[in-house]
N, C-alpha and C positions, 0 to 999 in steps of 0.2 A: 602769372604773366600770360597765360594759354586762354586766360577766361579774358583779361583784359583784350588780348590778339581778337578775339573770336566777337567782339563785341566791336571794336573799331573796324572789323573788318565786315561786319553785318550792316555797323551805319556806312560805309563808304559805299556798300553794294547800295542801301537803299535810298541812300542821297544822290546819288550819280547816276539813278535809272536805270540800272542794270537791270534784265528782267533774274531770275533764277528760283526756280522752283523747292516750293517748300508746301510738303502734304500734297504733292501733285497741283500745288495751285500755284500759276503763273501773277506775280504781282510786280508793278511798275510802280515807281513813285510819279507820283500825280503831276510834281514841279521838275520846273528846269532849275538844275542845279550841277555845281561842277564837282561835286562830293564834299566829304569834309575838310577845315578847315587844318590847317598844317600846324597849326597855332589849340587847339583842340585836345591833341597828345599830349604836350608838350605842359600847357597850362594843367588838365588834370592829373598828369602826376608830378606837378609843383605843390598842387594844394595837397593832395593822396600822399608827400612824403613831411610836408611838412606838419598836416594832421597825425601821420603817426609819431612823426620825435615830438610832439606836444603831448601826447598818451605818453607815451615813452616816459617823458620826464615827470610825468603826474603819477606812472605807477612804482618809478624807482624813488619819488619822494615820500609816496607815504609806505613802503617798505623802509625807508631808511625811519622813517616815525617811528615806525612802530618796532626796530630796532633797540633806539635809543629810549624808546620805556621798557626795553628789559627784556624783548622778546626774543627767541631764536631765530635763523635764517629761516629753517623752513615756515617756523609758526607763522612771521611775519609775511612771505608770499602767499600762504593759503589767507590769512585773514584778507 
């Protein structure tokens, strides 16, 4: 969540023209712009939670696979 913060809050600095120094170097974004969209957040972690319950359900499926031909709990998470 701290890396997600630190990155919405670096495009917001650099869409919005804010100057602030990095390596001692003064940088401006080029365009007018009113920062990021409010809609931005919101949308990528709609897709960021829904990509993870689709892994989610693709790695508890083929643990349950590999269950039901015989294997043990643990065997079946390392395979």
């Amino acid at each position: 969540a701290a890396t997600l913060g630190f990155v919405y809050g670096s495009l917001q600095i650099l869409q919005a023209g804010v100057p602030y120094r990095f390596l001692r170097l003064e940088l401006w974004a080029p365009w007018e712009a009113p920062g990021v969209s409010w809609i931005v957040p919101v949308m990528t972690f709609t897709v960021l939670a829904g990509l993870n319950t689709d892994y989610d359900v693709f790695l508890v499926s083929g643990i349950r696979k590999m269950r039901t031909q015989g294997m043990s709990s643990d065997e079946a998470i390392i395979q």
